[in-house]
Backbone as CSV, one residue per row, in Angstrom:
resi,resn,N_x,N_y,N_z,CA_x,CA_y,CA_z,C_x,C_y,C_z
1,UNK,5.256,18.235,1.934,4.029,17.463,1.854,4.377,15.975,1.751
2,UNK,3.776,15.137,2.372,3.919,13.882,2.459,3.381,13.186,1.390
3,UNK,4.218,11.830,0.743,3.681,11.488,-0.650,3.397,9.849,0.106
4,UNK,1.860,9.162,-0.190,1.701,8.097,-0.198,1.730,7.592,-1.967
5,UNK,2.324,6.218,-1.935,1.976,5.394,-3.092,1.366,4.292,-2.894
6,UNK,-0.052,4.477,-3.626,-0.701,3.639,-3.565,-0.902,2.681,-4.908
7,UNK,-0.768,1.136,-4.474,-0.819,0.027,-5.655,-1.942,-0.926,-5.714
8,UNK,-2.710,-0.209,-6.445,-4.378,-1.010,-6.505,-4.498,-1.131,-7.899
9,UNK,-5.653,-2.163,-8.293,-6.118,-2.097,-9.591,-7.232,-2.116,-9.351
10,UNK,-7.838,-1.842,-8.353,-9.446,-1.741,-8.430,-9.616,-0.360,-8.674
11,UNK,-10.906,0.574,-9.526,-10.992,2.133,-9.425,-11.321,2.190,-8.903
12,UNK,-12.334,1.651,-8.680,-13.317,2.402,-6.930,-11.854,2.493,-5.631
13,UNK,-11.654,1.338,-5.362,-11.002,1.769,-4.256,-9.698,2.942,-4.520
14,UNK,-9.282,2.810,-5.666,-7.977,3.532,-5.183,-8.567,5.080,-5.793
15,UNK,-10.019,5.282,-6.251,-10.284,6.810,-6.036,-10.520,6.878,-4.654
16,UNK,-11.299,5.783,-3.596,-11.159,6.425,-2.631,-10.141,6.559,-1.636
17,UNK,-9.484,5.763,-1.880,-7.823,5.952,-1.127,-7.313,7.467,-1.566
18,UNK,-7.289,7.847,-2.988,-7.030,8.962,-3.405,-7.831,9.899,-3.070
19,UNK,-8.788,9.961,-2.832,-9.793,10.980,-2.639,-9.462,11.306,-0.743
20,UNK,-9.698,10.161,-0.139,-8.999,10.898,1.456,-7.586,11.144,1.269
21,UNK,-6.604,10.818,0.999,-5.026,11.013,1.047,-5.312,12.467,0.630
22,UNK,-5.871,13.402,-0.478,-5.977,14.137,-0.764,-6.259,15.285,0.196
23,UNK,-7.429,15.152,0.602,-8.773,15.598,1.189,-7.101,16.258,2.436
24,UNK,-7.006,15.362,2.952,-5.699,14.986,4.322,-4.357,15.282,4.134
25,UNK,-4.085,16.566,2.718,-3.248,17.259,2.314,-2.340,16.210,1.924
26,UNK,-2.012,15.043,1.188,-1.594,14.323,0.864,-1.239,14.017,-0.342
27,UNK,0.263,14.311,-0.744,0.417,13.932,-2.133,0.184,12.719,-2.876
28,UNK,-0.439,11.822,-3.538,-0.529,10.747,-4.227,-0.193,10.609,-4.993
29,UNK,0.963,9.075,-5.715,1.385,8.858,-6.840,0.601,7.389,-6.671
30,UNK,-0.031,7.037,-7.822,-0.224,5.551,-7.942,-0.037,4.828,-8.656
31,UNK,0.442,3.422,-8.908,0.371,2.294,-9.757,-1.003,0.961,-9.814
32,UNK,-0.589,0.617,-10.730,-2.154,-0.336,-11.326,-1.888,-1.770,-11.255
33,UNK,-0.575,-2.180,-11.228,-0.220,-3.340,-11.465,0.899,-3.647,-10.207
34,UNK,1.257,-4.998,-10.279,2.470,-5.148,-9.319,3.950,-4.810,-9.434
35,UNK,4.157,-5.110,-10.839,5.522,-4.295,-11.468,5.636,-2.783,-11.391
36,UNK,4.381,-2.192,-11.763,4.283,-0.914,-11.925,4.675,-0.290,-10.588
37,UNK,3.852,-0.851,-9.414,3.938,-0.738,-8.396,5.928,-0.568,-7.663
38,UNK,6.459,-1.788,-8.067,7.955,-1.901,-7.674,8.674,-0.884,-8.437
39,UNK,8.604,-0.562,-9.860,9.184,0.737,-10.503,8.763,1.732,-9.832
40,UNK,7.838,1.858,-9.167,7.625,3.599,-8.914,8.429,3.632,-7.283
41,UNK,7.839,3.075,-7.002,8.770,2.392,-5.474,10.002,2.944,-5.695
42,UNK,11.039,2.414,-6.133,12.132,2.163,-6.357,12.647,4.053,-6.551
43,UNK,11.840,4.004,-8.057,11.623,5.996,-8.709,11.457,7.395,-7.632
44,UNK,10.248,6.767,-6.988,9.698,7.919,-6.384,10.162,8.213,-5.018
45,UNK,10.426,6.890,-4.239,10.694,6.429,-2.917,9.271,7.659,-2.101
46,UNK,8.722,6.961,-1.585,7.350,7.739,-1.343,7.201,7.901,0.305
47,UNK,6.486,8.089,0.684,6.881,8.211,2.131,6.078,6.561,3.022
48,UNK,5.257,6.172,2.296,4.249,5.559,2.729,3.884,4.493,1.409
49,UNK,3.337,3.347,1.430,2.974,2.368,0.339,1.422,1.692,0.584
50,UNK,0.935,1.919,-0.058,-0.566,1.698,0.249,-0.177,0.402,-0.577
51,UNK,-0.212,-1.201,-0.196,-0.166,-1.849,-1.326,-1.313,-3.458,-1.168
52,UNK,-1.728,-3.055,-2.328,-3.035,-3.926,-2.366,-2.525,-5.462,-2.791
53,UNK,-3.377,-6.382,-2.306,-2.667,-8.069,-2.001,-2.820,-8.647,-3.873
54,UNK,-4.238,-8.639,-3.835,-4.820,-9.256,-5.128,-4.528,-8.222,-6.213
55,UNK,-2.808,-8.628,-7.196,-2.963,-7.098,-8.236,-3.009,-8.683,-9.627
56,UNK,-3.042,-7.993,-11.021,-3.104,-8.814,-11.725,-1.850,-9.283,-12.617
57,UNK,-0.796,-8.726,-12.011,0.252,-9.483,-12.558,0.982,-10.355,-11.475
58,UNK,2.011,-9.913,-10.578,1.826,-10.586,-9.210,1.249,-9.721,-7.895
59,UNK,1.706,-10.878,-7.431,0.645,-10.114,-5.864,1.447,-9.491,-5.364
60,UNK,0.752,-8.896,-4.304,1.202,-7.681,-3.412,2.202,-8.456,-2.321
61,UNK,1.962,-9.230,-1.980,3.234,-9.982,-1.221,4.456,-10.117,-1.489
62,UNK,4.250,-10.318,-2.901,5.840,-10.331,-3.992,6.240,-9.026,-4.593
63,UNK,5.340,-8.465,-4.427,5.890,-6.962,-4.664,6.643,-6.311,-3.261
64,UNK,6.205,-6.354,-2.476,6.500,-6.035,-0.942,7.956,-6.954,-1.039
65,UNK,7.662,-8.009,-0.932,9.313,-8.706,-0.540,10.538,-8.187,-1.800
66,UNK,9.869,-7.746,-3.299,11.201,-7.335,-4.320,11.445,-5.810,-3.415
67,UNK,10.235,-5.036,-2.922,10.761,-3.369,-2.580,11.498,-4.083,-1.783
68,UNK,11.575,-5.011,-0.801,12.318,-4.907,0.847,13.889,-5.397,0.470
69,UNK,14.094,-6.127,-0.939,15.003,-6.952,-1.132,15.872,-5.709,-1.765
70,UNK,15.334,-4.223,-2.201,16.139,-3.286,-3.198,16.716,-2.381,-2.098
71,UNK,17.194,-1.779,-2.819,18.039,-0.515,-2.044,17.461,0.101,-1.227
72,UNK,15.945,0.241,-1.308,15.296,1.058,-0.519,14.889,0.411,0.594
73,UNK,14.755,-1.039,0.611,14.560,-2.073,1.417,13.103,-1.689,2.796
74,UNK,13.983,-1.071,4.232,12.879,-0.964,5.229,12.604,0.625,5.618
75,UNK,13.365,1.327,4.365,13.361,2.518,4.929,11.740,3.208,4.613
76,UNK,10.877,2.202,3.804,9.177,3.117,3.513,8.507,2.089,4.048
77,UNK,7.517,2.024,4.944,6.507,2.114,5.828,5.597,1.362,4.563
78,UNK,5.067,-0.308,4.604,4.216,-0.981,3.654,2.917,-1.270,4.679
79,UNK,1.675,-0.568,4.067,0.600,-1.455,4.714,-0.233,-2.183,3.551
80,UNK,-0.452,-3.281,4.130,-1.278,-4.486,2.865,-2.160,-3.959,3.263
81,UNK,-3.049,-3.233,2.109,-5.157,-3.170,1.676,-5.213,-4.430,1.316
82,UNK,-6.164,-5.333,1.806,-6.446,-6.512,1.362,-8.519,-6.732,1.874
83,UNK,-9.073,-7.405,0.988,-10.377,-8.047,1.908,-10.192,-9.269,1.794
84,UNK,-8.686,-10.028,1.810,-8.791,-11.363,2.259,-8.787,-11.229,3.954
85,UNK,-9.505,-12.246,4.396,-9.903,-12.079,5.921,-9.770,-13.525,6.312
86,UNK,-8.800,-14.196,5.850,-8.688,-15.629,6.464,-7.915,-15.523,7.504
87,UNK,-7.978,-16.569,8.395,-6.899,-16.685,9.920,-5.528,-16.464,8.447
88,UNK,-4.880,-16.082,9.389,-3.300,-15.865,8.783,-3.081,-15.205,7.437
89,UNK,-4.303,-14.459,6.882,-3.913,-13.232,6.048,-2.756,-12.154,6.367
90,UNK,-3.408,-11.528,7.416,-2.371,-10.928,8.263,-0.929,-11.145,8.622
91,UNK,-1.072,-11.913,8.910,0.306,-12.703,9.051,1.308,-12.946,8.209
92,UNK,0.636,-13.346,6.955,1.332,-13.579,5.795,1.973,-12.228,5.213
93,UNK,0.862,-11.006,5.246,1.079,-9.844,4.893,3.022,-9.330,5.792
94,UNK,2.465,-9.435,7.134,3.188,-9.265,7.792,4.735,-9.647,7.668
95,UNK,4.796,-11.197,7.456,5.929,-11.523,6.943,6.471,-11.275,5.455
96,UNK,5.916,-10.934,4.922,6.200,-10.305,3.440,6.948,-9.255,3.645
97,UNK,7.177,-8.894,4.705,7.476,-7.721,5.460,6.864,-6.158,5.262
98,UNK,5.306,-6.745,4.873,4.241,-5.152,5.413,4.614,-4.728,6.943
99,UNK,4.432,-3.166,7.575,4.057,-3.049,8.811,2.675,-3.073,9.230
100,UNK,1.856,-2.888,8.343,0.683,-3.048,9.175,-0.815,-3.933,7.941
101,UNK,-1.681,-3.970,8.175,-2.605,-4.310,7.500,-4.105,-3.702,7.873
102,UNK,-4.556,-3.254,6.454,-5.828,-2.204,6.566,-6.856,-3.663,5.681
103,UNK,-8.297,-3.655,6.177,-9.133,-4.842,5.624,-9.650,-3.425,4.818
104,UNK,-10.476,-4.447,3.359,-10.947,-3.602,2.971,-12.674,-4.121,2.997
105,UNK,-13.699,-3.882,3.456,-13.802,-2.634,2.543,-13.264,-1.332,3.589
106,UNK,-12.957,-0.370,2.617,-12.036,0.678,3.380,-13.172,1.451,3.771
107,UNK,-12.747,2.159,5.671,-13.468,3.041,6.101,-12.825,4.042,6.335
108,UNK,-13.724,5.220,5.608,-13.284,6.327,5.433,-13.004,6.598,6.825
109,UNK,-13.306,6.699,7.562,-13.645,7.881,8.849,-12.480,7.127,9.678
110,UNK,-11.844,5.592,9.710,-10.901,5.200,10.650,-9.213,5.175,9.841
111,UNK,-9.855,5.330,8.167,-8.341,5.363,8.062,-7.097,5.672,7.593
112,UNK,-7.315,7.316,7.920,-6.081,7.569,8.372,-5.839,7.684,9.602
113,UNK,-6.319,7.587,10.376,-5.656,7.422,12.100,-4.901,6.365,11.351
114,UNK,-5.237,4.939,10.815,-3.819,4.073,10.734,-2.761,4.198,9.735
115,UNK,-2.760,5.330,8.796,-2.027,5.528,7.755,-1.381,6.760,8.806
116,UNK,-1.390,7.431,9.187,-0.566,8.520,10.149,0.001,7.749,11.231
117,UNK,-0.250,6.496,12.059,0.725,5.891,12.464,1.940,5.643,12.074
118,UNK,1.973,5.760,10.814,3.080,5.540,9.317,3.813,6.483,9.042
119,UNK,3.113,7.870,9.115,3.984,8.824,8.236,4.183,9.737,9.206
């Protein structure tokens, strides 16, 4: 069974991230914070990283560049959840070295077609 880790601190969203990953036979481990997020990373090595931009200790950008900088580096698949929507959000995500970027608000019905591009 395939394990996504997902790193949100919002509940709503990351029950519903959890609630389809599930639904879509999907194991879920999650973190709340950005540290929390890089320890489990590191722990669990997951197949997939759901990782959200805005967390409240650091951001998801700096979490993304400490996983890419560790041992585990490019071997797990990062997509930034973000509803920042400025020109060069994306981009930024991107060079943080995410592979892909999901806007939020999240739609159920499109996404995992882009989370199975991943796993």
């Amino acid at each position: 069974m395939k394990r996504v880790l997902i790193i949100e601190d919002n509940a709503d969203n990351m029950y519903l991230m959890k609630f389809i990953l599930e639904a879509n036979n999907i194991n879920v481990i999650m973190a709340t914070t950005g540290l929390e997020g890089i320890e489990t990373a590191l722990k669990e090595k997951p197949d997939l990283i759901l990782m959200d931009i805005q967390l409240p200790d650091i951001n998801g950008l700096e979490v993304t560049k400490r996983i890419r900088e560790s041992d585990i580096s490019n071997s797990i698949p990062i997509l930034a959840v973000s509803s920042y929507a400025m020109t060069g959000d994306k981009q930024k995500a991107l060079d943080a070295g995410c592979n892909g970027y999901i806007e939020k608000p999240i739609e159920p019905e499109t996404i995992m077609d882009k989370i199975n591009k991943f796993l």
